[in-house]
C-alpha positions as CSV (number, residue, x, y, z in Angstrom):
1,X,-9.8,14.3,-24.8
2,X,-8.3,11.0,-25.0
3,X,-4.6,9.8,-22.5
4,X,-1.5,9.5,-25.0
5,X,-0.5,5.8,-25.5
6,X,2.9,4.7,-25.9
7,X,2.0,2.1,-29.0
8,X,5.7,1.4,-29.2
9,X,6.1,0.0,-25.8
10,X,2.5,-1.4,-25.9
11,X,2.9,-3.1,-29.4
12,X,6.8,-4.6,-28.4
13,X,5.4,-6.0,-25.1
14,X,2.2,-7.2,-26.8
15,X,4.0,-9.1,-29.8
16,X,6.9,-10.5,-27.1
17,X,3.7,-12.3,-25.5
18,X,2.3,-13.4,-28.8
19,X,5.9,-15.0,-30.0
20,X,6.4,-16.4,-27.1
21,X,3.4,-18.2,-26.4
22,X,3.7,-19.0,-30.3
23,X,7.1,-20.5,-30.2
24,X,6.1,-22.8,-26.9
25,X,3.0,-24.2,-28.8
26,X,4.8,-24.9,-31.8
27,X,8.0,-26.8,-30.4
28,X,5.8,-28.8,-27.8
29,X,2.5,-29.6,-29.5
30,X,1.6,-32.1,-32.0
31,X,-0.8,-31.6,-35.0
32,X,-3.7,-29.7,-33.3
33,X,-6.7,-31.6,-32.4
34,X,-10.4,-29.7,-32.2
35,X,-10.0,-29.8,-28.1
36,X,-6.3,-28.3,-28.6
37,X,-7.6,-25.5,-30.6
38,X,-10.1,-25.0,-28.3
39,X,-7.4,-24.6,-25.3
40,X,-5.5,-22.6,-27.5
41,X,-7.7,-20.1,-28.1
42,X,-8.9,-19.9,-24.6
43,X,-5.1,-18.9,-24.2
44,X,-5.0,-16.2,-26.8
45,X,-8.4,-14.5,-25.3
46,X,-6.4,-14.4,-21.9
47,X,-3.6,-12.4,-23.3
48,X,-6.4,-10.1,-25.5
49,X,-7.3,-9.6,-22.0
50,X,-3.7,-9.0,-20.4
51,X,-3.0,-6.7,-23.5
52,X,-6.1,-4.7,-22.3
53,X,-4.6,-4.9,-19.0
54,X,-1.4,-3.9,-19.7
55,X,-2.8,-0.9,-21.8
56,X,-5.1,0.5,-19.2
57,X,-2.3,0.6,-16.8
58,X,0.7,2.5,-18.7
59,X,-2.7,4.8,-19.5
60,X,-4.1,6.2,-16.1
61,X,-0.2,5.8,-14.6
62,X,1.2,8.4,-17.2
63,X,-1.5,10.7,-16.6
64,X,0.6,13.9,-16.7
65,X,-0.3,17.3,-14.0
66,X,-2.1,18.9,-16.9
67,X,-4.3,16.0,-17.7
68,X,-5.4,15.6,-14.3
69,X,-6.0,19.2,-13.7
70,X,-8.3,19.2,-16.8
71,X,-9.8,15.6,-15.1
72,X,-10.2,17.2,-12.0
73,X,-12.0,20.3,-13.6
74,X,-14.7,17.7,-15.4
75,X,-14.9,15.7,-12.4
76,X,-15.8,19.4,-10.3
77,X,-18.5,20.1,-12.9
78,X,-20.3,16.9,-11.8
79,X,-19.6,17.6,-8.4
80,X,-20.9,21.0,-8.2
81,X,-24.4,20.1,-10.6
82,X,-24.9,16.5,-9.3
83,X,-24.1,16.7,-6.0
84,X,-23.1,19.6,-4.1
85,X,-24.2,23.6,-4.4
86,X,-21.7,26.0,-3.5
87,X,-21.7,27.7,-0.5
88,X,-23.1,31.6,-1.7
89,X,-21.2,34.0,0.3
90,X,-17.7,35.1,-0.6
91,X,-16.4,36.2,2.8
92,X,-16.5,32.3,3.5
93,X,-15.5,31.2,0.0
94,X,-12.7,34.0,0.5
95,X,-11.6,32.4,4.3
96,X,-11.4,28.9,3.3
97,X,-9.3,29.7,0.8
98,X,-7.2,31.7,2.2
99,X,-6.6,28.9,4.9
100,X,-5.9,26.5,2.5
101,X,-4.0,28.5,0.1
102,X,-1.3,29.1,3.2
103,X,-1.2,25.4,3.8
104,X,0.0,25.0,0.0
105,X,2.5,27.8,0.6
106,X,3.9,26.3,3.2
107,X,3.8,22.4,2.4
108,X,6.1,21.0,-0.6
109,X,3.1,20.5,-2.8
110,X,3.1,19.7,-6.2
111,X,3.5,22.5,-9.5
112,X,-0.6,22.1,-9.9
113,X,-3.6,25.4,-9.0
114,X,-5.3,23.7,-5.9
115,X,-8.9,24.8,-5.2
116,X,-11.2,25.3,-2.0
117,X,-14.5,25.3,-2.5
118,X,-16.9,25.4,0.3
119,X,-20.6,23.3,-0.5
120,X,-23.4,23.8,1.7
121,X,-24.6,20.4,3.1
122,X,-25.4,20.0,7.1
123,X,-23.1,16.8,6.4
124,X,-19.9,17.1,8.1
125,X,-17.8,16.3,5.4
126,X,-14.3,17.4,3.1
127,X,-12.9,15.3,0.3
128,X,-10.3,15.7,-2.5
129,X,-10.5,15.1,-6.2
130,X,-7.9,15.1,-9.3
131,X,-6.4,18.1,-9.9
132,X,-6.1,20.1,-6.7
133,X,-9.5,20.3,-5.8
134,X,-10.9,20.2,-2.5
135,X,-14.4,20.4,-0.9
136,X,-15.1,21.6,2.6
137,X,-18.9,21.3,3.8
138,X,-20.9,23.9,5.7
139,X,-21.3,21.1,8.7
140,X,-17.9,20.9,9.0
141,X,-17.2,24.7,9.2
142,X,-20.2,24.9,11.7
143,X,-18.4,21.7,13.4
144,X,-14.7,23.4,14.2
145,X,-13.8,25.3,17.4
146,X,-11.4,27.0,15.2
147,X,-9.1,27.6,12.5
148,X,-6.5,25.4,13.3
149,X,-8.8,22.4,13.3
150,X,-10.1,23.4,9.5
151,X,-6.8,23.5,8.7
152,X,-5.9,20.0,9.8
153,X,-8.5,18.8,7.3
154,X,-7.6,20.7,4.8
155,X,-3.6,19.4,5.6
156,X,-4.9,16.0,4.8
157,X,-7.4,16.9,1.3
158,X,-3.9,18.5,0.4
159,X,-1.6,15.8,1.2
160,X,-4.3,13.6,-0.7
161,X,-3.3,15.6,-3.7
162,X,0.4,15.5,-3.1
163,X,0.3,11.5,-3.1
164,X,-1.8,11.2,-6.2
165,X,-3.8,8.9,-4.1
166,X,-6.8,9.9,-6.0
167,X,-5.0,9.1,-9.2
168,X,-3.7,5.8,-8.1
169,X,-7.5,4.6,-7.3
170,X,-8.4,5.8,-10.0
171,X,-6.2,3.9,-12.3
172,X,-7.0,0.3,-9.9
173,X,-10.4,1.1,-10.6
174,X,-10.1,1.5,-14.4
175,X,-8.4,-1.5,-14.5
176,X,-11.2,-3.7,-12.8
177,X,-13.9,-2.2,-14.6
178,X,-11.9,-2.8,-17.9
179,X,-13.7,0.5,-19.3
180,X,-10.7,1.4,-21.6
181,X,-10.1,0.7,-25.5
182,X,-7.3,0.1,-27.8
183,X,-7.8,3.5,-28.7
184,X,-7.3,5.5,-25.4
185,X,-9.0,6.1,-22.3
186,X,-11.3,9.2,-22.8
187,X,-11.5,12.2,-20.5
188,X,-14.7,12.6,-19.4
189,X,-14.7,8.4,-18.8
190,X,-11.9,8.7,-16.5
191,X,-14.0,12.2,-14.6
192,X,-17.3,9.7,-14.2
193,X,-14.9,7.2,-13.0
194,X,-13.3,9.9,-10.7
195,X,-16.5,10.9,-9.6
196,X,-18.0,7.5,-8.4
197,X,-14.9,6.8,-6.6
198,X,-15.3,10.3,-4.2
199,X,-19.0,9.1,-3.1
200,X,-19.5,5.5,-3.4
201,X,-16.3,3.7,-2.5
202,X,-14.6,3.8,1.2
203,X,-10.9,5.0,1.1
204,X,-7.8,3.2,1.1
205,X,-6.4,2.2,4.7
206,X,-2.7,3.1,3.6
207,X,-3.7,6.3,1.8
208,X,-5.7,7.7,5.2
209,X,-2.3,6.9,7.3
210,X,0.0,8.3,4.7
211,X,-2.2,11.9,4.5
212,X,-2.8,11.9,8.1
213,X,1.1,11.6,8.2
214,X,1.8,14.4,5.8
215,X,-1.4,16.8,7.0
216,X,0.5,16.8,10.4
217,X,3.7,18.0,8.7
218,X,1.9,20.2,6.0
219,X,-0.3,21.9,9.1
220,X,3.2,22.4,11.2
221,X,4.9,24.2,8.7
222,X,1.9,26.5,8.5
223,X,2.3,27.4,11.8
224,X,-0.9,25.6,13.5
225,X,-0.8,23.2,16.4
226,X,-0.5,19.7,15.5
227,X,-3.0,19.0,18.5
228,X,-5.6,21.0,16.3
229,X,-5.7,17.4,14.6
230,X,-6.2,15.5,17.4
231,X,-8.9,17.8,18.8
232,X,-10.8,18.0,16.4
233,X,-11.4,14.3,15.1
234,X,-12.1,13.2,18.9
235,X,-14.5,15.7,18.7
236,X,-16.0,14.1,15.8
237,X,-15.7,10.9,17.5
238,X,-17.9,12.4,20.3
239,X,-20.8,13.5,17.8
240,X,-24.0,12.0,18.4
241,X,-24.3,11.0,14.4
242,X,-21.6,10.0,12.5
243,X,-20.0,12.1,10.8
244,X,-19.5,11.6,6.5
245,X,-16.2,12.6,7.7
246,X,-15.2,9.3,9.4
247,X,-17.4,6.9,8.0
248,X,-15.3,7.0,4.6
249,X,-12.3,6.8,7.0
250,X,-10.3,4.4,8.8
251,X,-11.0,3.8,12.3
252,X,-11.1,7.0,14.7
253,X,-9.3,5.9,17.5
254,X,-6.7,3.5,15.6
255,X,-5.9,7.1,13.2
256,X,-5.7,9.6,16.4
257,X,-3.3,7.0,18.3
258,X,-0.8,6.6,15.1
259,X,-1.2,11.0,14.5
260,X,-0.1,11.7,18.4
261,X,2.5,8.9,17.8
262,X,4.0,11.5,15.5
263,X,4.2,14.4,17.9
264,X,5.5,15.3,20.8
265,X,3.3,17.8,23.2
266,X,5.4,21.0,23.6
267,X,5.4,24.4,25.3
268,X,6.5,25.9,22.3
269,X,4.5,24.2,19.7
270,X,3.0,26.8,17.4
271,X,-0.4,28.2,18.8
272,X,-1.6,29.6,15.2
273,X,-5.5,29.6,14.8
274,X,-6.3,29.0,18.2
275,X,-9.0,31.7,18.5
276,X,-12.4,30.2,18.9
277,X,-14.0,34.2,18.5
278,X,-11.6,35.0,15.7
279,X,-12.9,31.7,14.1
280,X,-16.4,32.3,14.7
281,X,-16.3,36.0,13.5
282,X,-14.8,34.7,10.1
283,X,-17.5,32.0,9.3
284,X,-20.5,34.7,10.7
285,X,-22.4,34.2,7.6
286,X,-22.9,30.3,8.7
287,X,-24.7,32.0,12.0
């Protein structure tokens, strides 16, 4: 499957570039010696390059919900058969979930399916790809005190998803690879693309704060503590190896100051998922 290209636009901004530069040459240059056409072609292999540029771009920025559903379903193939297992046991496939599914109900999140999938790793780890899927490690479910403080990670996969941040790196990262033709950008390019970018590069700063932002309002509206979120990375923070979890994230400390700057403790803040035995009874097959 290759992204639609608006050849109009592309072509009329393409040939404006090309007349211009044309018309600026001709009015202020004088018969062309062999070290003028030399400069001038230097010149016209920058705008081949800006053209590719400018292509690339309007590409991966269009990419409509149904592409990147279909993106994130090729890029969840390589994830599940390159480098993850699923987690076998449907009570916890079923509990995730169900978590994460509420979260969605209850958050303003896009018109997309969004899918949990647990993968068993001793990693403490969750992540978010194209498309409305996220990943949830085994560690990390053995890691949690309880539900609320799954949920708060599963608040920020999901407000990952909601931002398109995954999408937007995607399209920065296409662009300075220069991977794409006059012809399109091909699916299952974009999904190895997609891939690389959830394991080998660290996150974006101002994509951390902004889901850490909308996790706390997404996990709210759900009904869990926003403390949950709070509690749980210190925790991490306390671990005596670092967890996968942070190291692709921001600094701890600087993220948990800015998330409590956001709340204010209350007596009647929502106690939702507080039960360490409730927690523990649903995750039993990890024991």
């Amino acid at each position: 499957m290759t992204l639609p290209v608006n050849n109009r636009f592309i072509g009329g901004l393409a040939g404006a570039l090309v007349m211009g530069l044309s018309g600026t040459a001709a009015a202020a240059t004088p018969p062309v010696q062999p070290q003028a056409t030399q400069g001038v072609a230097q010149i016209r292999l920058s705008l081949g390059e800006l053209f590719q540029n400018v292509l690339r771009y309007i590409q991966v920025s269009t990419i409509s919900d149904q592409e990147e559903v279909e993106l994130g379903r090729q890029i969840n193939q390589m994830v599940l058969s390159q480098q993850y297992q699923l987690y076998n046991n449907r009570q916890v496939q079923q509990y995730v979930d169900q978590v994460g599914q509420r979260l969605v109900d209850a958050s303003d999140s896009r018109d997309i399916p969004y899918t949990f999938q647990v993968v068993s790793s001793d990693e403490i780890n969750a992540f978010a790809t194209p498309g409305g899927f996220v990943y949830v490690t085994t560690g990390l479910l053995r890691e949690a005190d309880n539900e609320a403080q799954l949920a708060s990670v599963l608040a920020h996969e999901i407000a990952h998803i909601n931002e398109r941040h995954s999408v937007q790196a995607l399209r920065q990262a296409v662009l300075a690879q220069g991977i794409a033709e006059t012809a399109g950008v091909e699916m299952s390019t974009l999904a190895q693309v997609g891939y690389q970018l959830a394991f080998e590069l660290p996150r974006s700063r101002d994509y951390e704060y902004a889901a850490d932002a909308q996790g706390l309002d997404i996990l709210q509206a759900a009904g869990y503590p926003p403390q949950a979120f709070v509690n749980f990375l210190e925790q991490l923070m306390d671990a005596s190896a670092q967890p996968e979890f942070l190291r692709t994230h921001p600094t701890s400390a600087n993220r948990i100051r800015e998330i409590r700057s956001q709340y204010s403790p209350s007596a009647s803040a929502p106690r939702q998922g507080v039960s360490a035995r409730n927690y523990q009874e649903a995750i039993a097959p990890l024991n």
